[in-house]
N, C-alpha and C positions, 0 to 999 in steps of 0.2 A: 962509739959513733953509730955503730950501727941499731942501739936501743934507741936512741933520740931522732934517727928517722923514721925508725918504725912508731915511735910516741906523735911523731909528726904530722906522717900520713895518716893515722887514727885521727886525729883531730882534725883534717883537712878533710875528710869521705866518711868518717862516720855521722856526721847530724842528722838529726830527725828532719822528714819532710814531710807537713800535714798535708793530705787530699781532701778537698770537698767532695760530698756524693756527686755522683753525676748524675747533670740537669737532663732531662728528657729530650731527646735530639729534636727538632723542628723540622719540619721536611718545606723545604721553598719552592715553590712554583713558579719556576719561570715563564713569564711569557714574551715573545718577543712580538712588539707593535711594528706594524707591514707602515714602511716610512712612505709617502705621497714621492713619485720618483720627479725629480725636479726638471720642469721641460723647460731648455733654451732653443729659442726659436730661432734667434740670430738673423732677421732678415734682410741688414743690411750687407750681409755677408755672398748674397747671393746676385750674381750675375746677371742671370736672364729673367722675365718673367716664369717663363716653364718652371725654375726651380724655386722661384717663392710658390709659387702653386702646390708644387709637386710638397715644399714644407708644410704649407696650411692644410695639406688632405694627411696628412704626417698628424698634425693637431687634432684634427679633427675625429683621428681615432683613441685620442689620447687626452681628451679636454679632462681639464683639474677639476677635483672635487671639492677642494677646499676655496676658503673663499681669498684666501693672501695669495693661493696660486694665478686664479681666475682672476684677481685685479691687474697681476704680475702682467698678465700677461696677456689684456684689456688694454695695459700701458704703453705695452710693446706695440701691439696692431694698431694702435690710435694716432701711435709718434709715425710709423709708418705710411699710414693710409693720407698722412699732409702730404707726403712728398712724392707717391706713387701716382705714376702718368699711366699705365695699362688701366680700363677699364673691369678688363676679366679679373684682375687680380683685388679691387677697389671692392668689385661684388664679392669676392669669396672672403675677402674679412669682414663685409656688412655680416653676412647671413653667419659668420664664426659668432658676432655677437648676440644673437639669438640663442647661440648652444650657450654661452658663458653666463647670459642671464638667467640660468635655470638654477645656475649654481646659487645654495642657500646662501643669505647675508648677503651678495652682490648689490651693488650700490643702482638699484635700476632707476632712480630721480637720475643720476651721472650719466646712463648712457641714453635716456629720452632725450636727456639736452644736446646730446651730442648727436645725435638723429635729427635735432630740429634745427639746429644748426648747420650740419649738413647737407640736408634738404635746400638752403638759400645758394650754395656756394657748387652744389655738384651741377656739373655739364653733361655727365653721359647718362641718355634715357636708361641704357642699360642698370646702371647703379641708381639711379633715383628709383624708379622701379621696386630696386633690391631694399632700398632703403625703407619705402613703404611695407615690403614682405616682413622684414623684422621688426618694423614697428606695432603689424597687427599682431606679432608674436611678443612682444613687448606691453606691450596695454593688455592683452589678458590678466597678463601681472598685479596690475596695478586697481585700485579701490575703484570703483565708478564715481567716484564725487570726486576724483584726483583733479587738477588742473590742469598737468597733460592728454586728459581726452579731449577738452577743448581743442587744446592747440596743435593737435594729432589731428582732430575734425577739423579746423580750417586749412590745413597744409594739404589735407585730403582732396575736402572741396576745390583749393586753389590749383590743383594742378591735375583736376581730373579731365582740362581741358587740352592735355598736353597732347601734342603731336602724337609720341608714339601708343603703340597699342599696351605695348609693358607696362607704361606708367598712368594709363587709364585703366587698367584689369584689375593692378595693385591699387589704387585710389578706390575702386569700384567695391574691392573687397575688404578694404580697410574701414570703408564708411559702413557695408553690413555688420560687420562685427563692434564697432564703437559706437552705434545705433541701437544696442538693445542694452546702453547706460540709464541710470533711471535718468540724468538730468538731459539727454539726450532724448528723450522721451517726451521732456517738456515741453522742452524749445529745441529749434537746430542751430548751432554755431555755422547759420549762413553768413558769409557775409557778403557787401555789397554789389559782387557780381551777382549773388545767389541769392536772391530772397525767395526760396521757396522751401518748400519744404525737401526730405530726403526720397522721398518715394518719389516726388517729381524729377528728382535728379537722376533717381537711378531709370526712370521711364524715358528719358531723355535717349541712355544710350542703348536700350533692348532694339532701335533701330540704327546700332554702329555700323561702318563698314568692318568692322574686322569683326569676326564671329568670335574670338576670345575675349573679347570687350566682351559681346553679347549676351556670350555664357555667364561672365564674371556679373553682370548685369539682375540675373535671373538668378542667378546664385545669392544675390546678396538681399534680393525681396527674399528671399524663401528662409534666409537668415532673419529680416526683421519678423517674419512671421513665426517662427520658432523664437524668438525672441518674446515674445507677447504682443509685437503691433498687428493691429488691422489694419489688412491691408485693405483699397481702394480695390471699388469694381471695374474703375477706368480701365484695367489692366488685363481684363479678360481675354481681349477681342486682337492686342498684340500675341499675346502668349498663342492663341490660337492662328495667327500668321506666322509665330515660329517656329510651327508643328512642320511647317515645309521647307523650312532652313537647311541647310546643305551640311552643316556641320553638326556634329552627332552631339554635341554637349552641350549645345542650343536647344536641340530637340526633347533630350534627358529631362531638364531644368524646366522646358516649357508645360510638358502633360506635368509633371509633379507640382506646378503653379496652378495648372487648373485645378487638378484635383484636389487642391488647397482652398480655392476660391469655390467650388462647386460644394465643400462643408460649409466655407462662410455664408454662401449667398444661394442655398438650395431652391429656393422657389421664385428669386429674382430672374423674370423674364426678357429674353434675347432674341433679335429678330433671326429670322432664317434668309440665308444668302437665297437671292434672285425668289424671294418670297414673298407673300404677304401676310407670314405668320410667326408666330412666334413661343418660343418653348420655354419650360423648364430651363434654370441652367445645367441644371441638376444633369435634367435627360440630353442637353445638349454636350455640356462637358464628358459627360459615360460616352458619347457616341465618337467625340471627338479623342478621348482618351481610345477604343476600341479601333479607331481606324489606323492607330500608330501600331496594332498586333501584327501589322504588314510591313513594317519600316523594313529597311533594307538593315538595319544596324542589329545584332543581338541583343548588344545591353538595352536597349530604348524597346524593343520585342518583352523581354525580360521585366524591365521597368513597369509597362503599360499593364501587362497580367497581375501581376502582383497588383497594381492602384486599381483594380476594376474591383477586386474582393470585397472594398470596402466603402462600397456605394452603395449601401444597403438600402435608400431611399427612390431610388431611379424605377422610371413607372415599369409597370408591365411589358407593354407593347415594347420597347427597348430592349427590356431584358429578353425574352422571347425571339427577336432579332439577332442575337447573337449565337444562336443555333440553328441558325437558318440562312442558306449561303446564296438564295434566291434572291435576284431583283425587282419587284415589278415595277411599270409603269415607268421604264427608265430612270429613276430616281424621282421622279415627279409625284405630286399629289394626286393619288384618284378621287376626281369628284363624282357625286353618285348622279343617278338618272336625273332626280329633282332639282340639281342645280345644272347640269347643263340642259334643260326646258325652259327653265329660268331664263338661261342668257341667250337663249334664243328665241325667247316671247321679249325682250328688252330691244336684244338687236332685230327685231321684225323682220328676219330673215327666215323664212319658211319655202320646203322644196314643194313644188309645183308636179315633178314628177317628170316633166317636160325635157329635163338636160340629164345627160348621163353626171350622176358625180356632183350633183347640186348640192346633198346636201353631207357633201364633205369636212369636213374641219375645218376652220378659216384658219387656226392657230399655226403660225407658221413655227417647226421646231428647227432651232441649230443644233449641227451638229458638234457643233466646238462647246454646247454650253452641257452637253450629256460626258460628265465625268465618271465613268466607267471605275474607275481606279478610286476611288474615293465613299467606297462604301460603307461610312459611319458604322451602324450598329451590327449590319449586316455580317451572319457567318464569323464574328470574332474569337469566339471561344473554339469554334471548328480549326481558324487559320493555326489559333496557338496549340491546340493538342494534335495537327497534323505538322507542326512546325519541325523540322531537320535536327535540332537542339535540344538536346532533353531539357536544359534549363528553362528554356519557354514551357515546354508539354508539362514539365513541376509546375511553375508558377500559376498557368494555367487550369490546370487541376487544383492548387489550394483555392484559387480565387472561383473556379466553376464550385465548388464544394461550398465555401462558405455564401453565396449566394443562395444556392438552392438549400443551404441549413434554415434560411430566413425563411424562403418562401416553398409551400407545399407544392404550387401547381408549379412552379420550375424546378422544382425537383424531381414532378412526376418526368417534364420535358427531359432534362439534363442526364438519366439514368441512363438511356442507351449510348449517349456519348463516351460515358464515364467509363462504361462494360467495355466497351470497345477498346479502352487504353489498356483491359488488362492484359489483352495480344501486343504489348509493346516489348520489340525486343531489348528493355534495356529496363533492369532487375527494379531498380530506384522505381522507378517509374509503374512498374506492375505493382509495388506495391503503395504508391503513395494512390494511385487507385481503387485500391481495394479500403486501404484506409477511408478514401473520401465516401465510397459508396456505405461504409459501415456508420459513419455519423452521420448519413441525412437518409438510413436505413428505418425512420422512424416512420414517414412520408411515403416509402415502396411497399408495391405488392408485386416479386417479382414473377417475370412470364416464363414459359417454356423454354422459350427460345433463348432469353436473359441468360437462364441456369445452364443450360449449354455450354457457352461459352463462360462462365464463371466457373463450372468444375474442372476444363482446363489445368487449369492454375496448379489442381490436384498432383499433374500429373509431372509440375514442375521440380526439376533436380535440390533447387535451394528450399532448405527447411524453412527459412524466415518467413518466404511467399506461400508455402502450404499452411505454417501456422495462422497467417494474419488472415487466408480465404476461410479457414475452420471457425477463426475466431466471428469473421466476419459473418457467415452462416448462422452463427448461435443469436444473431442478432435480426434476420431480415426475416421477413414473410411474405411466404409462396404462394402463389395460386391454385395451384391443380394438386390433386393428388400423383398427376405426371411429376411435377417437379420436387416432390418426396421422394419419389422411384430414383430418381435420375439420383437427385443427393445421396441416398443412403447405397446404390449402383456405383458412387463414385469414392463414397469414402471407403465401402470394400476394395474396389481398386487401388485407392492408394495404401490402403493396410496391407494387400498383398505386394506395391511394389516396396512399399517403406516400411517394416512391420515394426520399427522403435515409435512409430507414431501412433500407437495404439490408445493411449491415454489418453490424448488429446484428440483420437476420432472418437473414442469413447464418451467424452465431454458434448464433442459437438452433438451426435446423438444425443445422448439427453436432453440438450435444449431443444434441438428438432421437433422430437418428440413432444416436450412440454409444449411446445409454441404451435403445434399442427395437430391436435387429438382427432380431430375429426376426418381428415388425410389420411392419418396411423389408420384409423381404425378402417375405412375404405382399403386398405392393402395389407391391411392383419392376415387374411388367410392366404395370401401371395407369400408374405414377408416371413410367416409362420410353418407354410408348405403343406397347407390344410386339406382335407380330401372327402369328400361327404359319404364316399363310400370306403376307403381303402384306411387303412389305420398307416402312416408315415414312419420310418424308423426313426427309433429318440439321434437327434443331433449329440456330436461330441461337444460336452461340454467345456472342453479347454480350447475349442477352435475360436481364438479373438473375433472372425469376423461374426459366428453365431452370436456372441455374448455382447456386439455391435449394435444386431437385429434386436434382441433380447432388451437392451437398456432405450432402444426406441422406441417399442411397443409397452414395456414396465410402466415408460413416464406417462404415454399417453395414454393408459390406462388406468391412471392412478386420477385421469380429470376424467373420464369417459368410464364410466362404470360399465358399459354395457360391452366392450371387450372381453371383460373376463369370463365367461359363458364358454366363449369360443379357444380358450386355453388346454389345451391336452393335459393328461395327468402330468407325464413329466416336465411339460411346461412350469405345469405348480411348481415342483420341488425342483426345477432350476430359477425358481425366484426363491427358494428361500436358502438357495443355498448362493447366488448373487446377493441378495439381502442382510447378508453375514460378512460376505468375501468384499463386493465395493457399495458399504453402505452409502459414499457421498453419489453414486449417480445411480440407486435404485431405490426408487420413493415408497412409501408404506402404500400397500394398496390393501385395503381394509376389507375388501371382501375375501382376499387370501389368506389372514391371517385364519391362526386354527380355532379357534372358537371368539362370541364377542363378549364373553367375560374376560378371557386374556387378554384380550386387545383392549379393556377399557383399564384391566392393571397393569398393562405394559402404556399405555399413553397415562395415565395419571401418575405411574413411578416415574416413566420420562420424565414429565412434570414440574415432577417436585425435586427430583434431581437436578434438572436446570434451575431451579429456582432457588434449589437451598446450596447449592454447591457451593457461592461465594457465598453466604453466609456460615455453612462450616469452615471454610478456608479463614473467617472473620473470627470466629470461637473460637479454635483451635490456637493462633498466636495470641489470642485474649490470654485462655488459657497457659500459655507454656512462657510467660510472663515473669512468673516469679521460680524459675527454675531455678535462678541464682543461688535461693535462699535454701535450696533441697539438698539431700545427700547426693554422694556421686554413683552409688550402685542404682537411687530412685530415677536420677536422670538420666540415667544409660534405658532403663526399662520403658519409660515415659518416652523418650526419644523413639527409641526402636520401634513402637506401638505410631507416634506422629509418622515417622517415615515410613510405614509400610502402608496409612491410611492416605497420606498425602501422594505416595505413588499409584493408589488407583485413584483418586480423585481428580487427576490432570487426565484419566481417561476415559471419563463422565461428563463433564462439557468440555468441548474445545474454548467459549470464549474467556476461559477462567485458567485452561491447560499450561498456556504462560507462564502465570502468577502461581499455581498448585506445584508446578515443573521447578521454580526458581524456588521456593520456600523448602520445596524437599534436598533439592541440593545444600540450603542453607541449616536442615537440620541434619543431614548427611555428616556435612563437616563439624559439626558441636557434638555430634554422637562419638564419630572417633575424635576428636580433640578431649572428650569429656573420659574413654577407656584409655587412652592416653595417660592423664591427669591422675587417674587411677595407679596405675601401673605404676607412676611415677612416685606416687607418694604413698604405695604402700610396701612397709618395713621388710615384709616377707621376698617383696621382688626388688629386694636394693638392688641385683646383681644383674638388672634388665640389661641386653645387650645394647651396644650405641648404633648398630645398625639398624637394627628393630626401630628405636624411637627415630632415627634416622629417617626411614623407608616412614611410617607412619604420618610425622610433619609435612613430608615432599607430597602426599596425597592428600594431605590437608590445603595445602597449597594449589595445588591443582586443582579442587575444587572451587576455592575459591578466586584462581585464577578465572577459572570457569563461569563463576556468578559475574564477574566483570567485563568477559567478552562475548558471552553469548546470548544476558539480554541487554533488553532496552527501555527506558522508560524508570527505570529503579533510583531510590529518594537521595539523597543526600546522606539521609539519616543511615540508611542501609549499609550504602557504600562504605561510610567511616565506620559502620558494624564490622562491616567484612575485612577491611585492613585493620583493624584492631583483636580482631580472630588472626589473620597471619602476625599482628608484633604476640601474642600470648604464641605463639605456635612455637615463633622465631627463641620465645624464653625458654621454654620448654627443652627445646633442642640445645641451646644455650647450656641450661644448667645442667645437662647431662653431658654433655660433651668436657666442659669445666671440668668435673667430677671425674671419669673415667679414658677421658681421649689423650691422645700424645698431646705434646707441644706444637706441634705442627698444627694440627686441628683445631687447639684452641686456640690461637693468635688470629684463624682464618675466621673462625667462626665469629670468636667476638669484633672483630673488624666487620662482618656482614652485619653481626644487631646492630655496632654502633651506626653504621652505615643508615639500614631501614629506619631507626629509632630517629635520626636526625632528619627523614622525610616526614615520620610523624610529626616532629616537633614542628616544621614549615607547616604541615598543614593547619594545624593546632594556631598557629599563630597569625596566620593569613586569614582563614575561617571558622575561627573560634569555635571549634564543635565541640560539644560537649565529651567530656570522656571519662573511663571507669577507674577504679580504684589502681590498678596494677598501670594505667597508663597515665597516671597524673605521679605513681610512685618513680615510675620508671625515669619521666621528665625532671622530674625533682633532683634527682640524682646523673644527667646528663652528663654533667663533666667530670664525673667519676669511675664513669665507663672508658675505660681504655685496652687497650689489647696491651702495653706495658705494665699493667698492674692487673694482673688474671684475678690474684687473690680477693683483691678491692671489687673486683667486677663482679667476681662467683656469689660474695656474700648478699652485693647488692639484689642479684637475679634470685637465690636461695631465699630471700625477705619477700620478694615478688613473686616466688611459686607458691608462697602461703597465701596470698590473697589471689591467685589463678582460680576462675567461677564460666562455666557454659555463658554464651549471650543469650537475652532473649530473641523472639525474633519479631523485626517489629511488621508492619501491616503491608500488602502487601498489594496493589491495583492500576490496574492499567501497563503491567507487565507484556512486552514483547518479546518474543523470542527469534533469535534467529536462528533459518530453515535451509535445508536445499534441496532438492531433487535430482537425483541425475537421468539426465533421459535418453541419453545414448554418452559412453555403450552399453548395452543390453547385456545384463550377465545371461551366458551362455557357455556351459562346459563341453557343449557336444562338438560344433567348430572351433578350433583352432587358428590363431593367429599370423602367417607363416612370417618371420624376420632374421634375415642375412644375421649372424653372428660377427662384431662390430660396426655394422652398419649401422641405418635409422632405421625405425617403421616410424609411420605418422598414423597417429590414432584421434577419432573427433571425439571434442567433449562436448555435451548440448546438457544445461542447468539452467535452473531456474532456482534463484536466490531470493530469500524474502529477509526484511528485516534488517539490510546490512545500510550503513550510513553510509561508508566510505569503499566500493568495490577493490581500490587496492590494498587494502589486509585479504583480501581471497585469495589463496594459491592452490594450486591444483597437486597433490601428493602422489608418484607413480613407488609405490615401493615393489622391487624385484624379489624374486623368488629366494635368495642368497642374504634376504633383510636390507639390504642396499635400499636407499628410498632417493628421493629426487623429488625437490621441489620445483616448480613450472609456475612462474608469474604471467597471466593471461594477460595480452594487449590489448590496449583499449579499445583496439576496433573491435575487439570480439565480443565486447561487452553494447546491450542493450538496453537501456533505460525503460521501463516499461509503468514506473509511478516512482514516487518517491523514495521507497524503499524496497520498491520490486526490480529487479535487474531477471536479464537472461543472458547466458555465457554461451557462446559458441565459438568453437576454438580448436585446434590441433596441437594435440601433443608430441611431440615426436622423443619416440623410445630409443635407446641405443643399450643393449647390453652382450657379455662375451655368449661363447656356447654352454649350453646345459644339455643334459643328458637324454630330455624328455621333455614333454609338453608339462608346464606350469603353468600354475596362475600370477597373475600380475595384477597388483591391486592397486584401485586408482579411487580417490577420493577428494575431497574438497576440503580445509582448511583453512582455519583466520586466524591472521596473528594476536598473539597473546596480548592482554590488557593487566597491566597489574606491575609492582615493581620487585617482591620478595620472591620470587622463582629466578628472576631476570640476575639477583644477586646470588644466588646460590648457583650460579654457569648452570639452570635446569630449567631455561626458559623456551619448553616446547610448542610446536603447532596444536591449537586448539582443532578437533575434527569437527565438521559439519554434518556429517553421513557417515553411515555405515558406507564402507570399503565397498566398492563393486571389483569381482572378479573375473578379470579377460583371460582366458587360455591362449597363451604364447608358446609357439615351437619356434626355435631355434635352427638355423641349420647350419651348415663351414658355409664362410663365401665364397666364392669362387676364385678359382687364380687363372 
């Protein structure tokens, strides 16, 4: 019994069970779709008006995106709004359907008809009104040949006569904007109350009682007229009666109408009130636009400066007017001698001599007709730059400036005005001053007494207002050799009170100099401390303000040959040792040089080094062409030889140093990519270690992370060069890792090429670039690459290190690079820092960045004495736009770290974030630096308890 259960359970649990291999697991990615939250409004549910309101403000932060939502619930408010008796509540679902029709797909033929249908049946002005508001929100929608701008233009028309003012403001504004339809254009959808045109209608109500009408009135020509109609000159002589309207948005609307109409109709002539003459409109509307710089209202003060800037045609005698706050002759005409003789040889009334006071005036004057208050052109530019509001004294100032850009002789006028703003206590304002006086600096010669009051500025705390006066300096011209003294008197002052601003007094001198040689040389033996009998002790030559003096007298010595006579010996040799140390602000002065056979080999090797430099940079990658096809000991030698010539020739011209700077980097990385390759594939170094080829790739990469974020300007062709140097780099590392690494290593690794490899492939296939042998092999073999089959992978990579070759490099122009300067803080190891131990210290950074597209990849890198580093994202206010590619950073850092033992340094620098994708996958995607590190000495000390 007990054999035949055992024979049993063998034949019940013993059989064969086949397994299929197992399939390759699929990894799923889920995503969960964010559902439209579905909003029930319910409004028949609700009680009082308060809480349908209180639901539609509910909606209205919560309006549907989709378009089955927005019909939903279009349907709802529509079935509602038949049976709703509130008013208030009638308007807040009109203006709901405004926001609903924004939504795409929305049916807007469905809700015009139900506007225009509405329109017949609604009784509260308040909602007719409203109805109009989302109709003009409505018809932007719609095509201009629609059929609903008609019938939108006659509901307009028909109801712009309506009692209230809502449903005349709405009407008013509804006709400006469905007025610049092209079939609108043609003809008007008057009908037969209205046969006139729309500019008559809208002139109709520029004299409503209610001043919201008025405004909506004036608003809606100024619409047709951005629109493209011409407007009528009928409407001048209103708009000018509405400059003394009482409401501030009548008055806005009215000067911005003239100044519209004084483009259209510049020399069409207007009479002058209680006149018999008649002007410009041109010069009439500037005067009338200048007498509104006194309104009682800011914005309409603000408005009127701003529209004067750009009357660039307005005569003289007007313009001149507005600098001068004097009235004569009461407002009246002065006639000269020969016309009152005239009318008194006419009226034959001649004094006898006989009566006291005979031959008095007959003219009898009122005083009610002498408006005082009404002084057109008079003193306007004075009222706005002495106005309480910095926004008037700005506007005022662009518009005094760009006037006097036009014209030379009011700009000679307008300069003492302009000088005078820059004692304005309020920073904006000092410098949009200084700005103005630097562009219509083409026009001045300035005086004594000008420069006075413009070095000032020097002695201001904010760096922005002493750099814009320095900049502004290197552009004006002085009169006296006084006002040389005075300048170069003041920019020592400010070197001794700001000594980080050496550079850029250093600059400004230079141009001083260049632009005043003949001044210079009148206060050469002052500036120089010259003595016809006494010999002077030699100045120290590290003292920035002598080396100030120095690049003053250099420049303008380099135009004025007859300076150099009066140069002491060691004068000589602190030009040539300035002429070494800052060759960009000390110019060649050719009678200093040491002999003039030198100087004609040193000006013709200049020369020819400018000259040939981009054409060796052009040879050289001609040459290094077919490196491909060479051994790899010849291209290691070849290289080393290009990269050591290509490093000094980025310091042979600057306008080529870009392009010479970027080619050497790119043979940088082919050289070690190329000992690399070497190592790799020769038999004797089977046994290279994986950190080695490790460490060498990641600096391969970094370089050429480097080609990608630090210029600008570089080909297409380049770019796909340089990512196809990191997929060879990426192989490289690949088949060695394969070979020698754990399991760990290799699953990660090959997961990063297949990763990189499959950007390649997108590229390749989006922009068909052309590509080389290992990366057409590599693509070929795409879906063969897996981190599940190492073996399949290794062999493929192993096939691909046989055809691994250096790239050429291809041509190379119009290369940028990008720069930065730091300009405080000042490295200095002698003071010390002092900062609370946990606390802050706040440190200022001031750079000047060139080159950069986008300012935010800039961040500021503070690393601490312990390697700790700290990155600092500068905010936008501190950042200055100075051209397209030029910015300047000013900004505070603020430091916090524990105690240290001793005074360290703290190194502060500039960085952009990296460009490029193979660093970013291998977790080694670092801050690219901008500058060399500047170092601050920081002491530390306990805080206090």
């Amino acid at each position: 019994m007990a054999a035949k259960l055992k024979k049993r359970a063998l034949a019940e649990f013993s059989h064969v069970v086949t397994e299929e291999p197992p399939q390759p697991v699929k990894k799923l990615r889920l995503i969960q779709r964010s559902v439209a939250p579905t909003i029930s409004l319910n409004l028949s549910s609700s009680n009082s008006s308060q809480e349908t309101i209180f639901l539609l403000l509910k909606l209205e932060e919560n309006v549907p995106t989709d378009k089955e939502g927005a019909e939903a619930i279009y349907t709802e408010l529509t079935e509602h709004l038949i049976g709703e008796r509130d008013a208030i509540v009638r308007c807040k679902i009109i203006s709901m359907f405004a926001r609903l029709a924004l939504v795409p797909g929305f049916n807007i033929q469905l809700l015009a008809d139900d506007l225009l249908n509405r329109i017949q049946s609604e009784t509260s002005h308040k909602a007719l009104g409203q109805i109009f508001t989302t109709a003009r929100s409505v018809s932007q929608m719609l095509s201009p040949s629609s059929p609903y701008i008609q019938r939108f233009m006659r509901a307009a028309f028909k109801n712009v006569s309506d009692s209230d003012h809502q449903v005349r403001k709405s009407c008013l504004q509804l006709i400006g904007c469905l007025a610049s339809c092209e079939q609108q254009r043609k003809d008007t959808p008057a009908s037969p109350d209205w046969p006139v045109s729309i500019q008559e209608v809208l002139t109709r109500y520029i004299s409503d009682e209610d001043p919201r009408v008025r405004c909506s009135a004036f608003e809606a020509m100024l619409t047709l007229h951005n629109s493209g109609q011409y407007l009528g000159l009928s409407v001048y002589h209103q708009a000018c009666s509405a400059l003394s309207d009482d409401y501030e948005g009548v008055r806005l609307a009215a000067i911005q109408l003239i100044w519209v109409l004084s483009h259209l109709y510049p020399e069409s002539l207007v009479p002058v009130t209680d006149s018999m003459e008649e002007l410009r409109l041109l010069d009439d509307g500037f005067a009338k636009i200048c007498s509104m710089v006194t309104d009682i209202s800011v914005k309409v003060r603000v408005k009127a400066c701003q529209l004067l800037g750009s009357l660039h045609l307005v005569s003289p005698k007007f313009l001149e007017q507005t600098l001068d706050k004097k009235i004569m002759s009461q407002l009246r005409r002065k006639r000269s001698a020969h016309e009152r003789a005239r009318d008194n040889y006419v009226s034959g009334e001649w004094s006898t001599g006989q009566k006291w006071a005979d031959d008095a005036p007959k003219e009898d004057v009122d005083p009610d007709s002498v408006n005082l208050l009404n002084i057109g052109a008079c003193g306007a530019f004075i009222h706005g730059l002495e106005d309480e509001f910095l926004e008037v004294r700005n506007a005022a100032l662009d518009s005094l400036c760009e006037l006097a850009s036009n014209s030379p002789q009011f700009s000679n006028l307008s300069q003492d005005s302009i000088i005078d703003m820059f004692n304005d206590e309020i920073e904006s304002v000092r410098l949009n001053a200084i700005n103005s006086l630097q562009k219509i600096s083409h026009h001045l010669l300035l005086r004594e007494d000008q420069v006075e009051i413009i070095l000032g500025v020097l002695q201001d705390f904010s760096h922005g207002s002493r750099e814009a006066l320095r900049d502004m300096l290197c552009h004006v011209r002085l009169a006296t050799k006084a006002c040389i003294n005075s300048c170069i008197m003041g920019l020592l002052d400010n070197l001794q009170r700001y000594p980080q601003d050496r550079v850029s007094v250093w600059r400004c001198a230079q141009k001083l100099g260049h632009k005043h040689p003949a001044h210079t040389l009148a206060l050469a033996p002052d500036l120089l401390c010259l003595h016809p009998y006494l010999d002077t002790p030699e100045p120290d030559m590290d003292d920035p303000a002598y080396i100030t003096v120095l690049v003053l007298v250099f420049n303008a010595a380099a135009i004025t040959p007859t300076m150099v006579p009066l140069f002491q010996e060691h004068t000589r040799r602190h030009y040539s040792y300035l002429r070494s140390s800052l060759p960009d602000f000390v110019p060649i002065i050719k009678s200093l040089e040491m002999s003039e056979d030198l100087m004609i080999t040193k000006k013709s090797s200049t020369t020819a080094s400018l000259t040939d430099t981009n054409q060796f940079l052009e040879e050289l990658t001609h040459r290094l062409r077919n490196i491909q096809s060479m051994e790899f000991s010849a291209v290691v030698s070849i290289l080393e030889v290009a990269c050591r010539d290509m490093d000094r020739a980025k310091l042979l011209d600057k306008r080529v140093s870009a392009s010479a700077d970027c080619a050497c980097v790119f043979l940088q990385s082919q050289l070690l990519f190329t000992k690399l390759l070497t190592k790799v594939n020769d038999p004797s170094q089977c046994e290279s270690d994986t950190a080695m080829v490790t460490s060498a790739v990641d600096k391969i990469l970094e370089l050429t992370t480097k080609l990608q974020t630090m210029y600008l300007g570089l080909s297409s062709s380049l770019l796909w060069s340089v990512r196809q140097i990191e997929l060879k780099a990426l192989t490289l590392l690949a088949v060695v890792v394969l070979s020698r690494g754990s399991l760990a290593e290799k699953i990660r690794t090959c997961e990063v090429f297949k990763q990189y490899l499959s950007l390649i492939r997108r590229s390749v296939e989006a922009e068909g670039c052309p590509s080389d042998v290992v990366t057409l092999h590599l693509l070929s073999n795409f879906d063969l690459i897996d981190p599940s089959h190492l073996q399949v992978t290794h062999s493929i990579l192993q096939t691909g290190l046989s055809l691994l070759r250096p790239s050429a490099v291809p041509q190379l122009r119009g290369v940028r690079k990008v720069s930065a300067t730091i300009e405080e803080p000042v490295e200095n190891q002698e003071t010390a820092i002092k900062m609370a131990a946990g606390l802050t210290a706040g440190l200022r950074v001031v750079a000047m960045i060139e080159n950069v597209t986008d300012v935010k990849t800039v961040k500021i890198k503070v690393k601490y004495p312990d390697q700790q580093s700290q990155l600092v994202c500068p905010p936008k206010s501190g950042w200055t736009r100075l051209s397209n590619l030029r910015h300047r950073l000013d900004t505070e850092v603020v430091m916090s770290h524990a105690l240290w033992s001793e005074s360290c340094n703290v190194e502060i620098s500039l960085v952009l974030e990296p460009c490029g994708q193979a660093r970013q996958l291998l977790k080694k995607q670092e801050m690219v630096e901008l500058i060399k590190p500047v170092k601050i000495l920081v002491s530390t000390k306990p805080a206090k308890i």
